[in-house]
N, C-alpha and C positions, 0 to 999 in steps of 0.2 A: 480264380483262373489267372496264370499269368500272363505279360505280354511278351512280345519278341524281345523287348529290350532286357526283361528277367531272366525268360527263358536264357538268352546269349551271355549272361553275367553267370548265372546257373551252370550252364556246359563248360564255359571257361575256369570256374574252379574246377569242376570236376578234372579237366583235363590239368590246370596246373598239377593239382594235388598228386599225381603219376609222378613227376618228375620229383618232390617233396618228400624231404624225410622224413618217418612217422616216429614217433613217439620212443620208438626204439634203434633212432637212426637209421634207417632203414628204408630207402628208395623202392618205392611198388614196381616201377621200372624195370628194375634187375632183377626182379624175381627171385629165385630161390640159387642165382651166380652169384658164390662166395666170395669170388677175386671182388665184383664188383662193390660185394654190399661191403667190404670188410677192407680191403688191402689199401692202404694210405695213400697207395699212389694212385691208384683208381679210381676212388670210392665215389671222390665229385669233377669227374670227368663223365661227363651227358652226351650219348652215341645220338650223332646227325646225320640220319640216313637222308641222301640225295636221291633222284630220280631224276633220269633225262627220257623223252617222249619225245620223237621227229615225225611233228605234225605236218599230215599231206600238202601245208599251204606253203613247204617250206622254214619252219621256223621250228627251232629248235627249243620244246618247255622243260623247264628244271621245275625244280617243286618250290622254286620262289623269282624266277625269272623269265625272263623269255627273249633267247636269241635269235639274229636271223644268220643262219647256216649259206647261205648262197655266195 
């Protein structure tokens, strides 16, 4: 059985490994997007999707921040 601290080493490969090219160059990421997987100016440019949320208290959450909007 593992512990949390495996388990947490465990999910973080797995989640690296998305972003990693496989064996055939080949980002799981892009999926079956030719421009992405393939075109030299694309290929290792890595899409960062943001998110903003205007929490009731006032303060505005990003997906790595947290402003206050007032």
């Amino acid at each position: 059985m593992m512990n949390f601290f495996e388990l947490s080493k465990k999910i973080a490969r797995r989640l690296i490994r998305i972003f990693l090219k496989d064996k055939n160059g080949k980002r799981p990421v892009f999926g079956s997007n030719e421009k992405f997987q393939s075109d030299p100016y694309w290929q290792d440019h890595i899409l960062f999707y943001e998110y903003f949320n205007l929490d009731p208290s006032g303060y505005l959450k990003t997906g790595n921040s947290l402003l206050d909007v007032d």
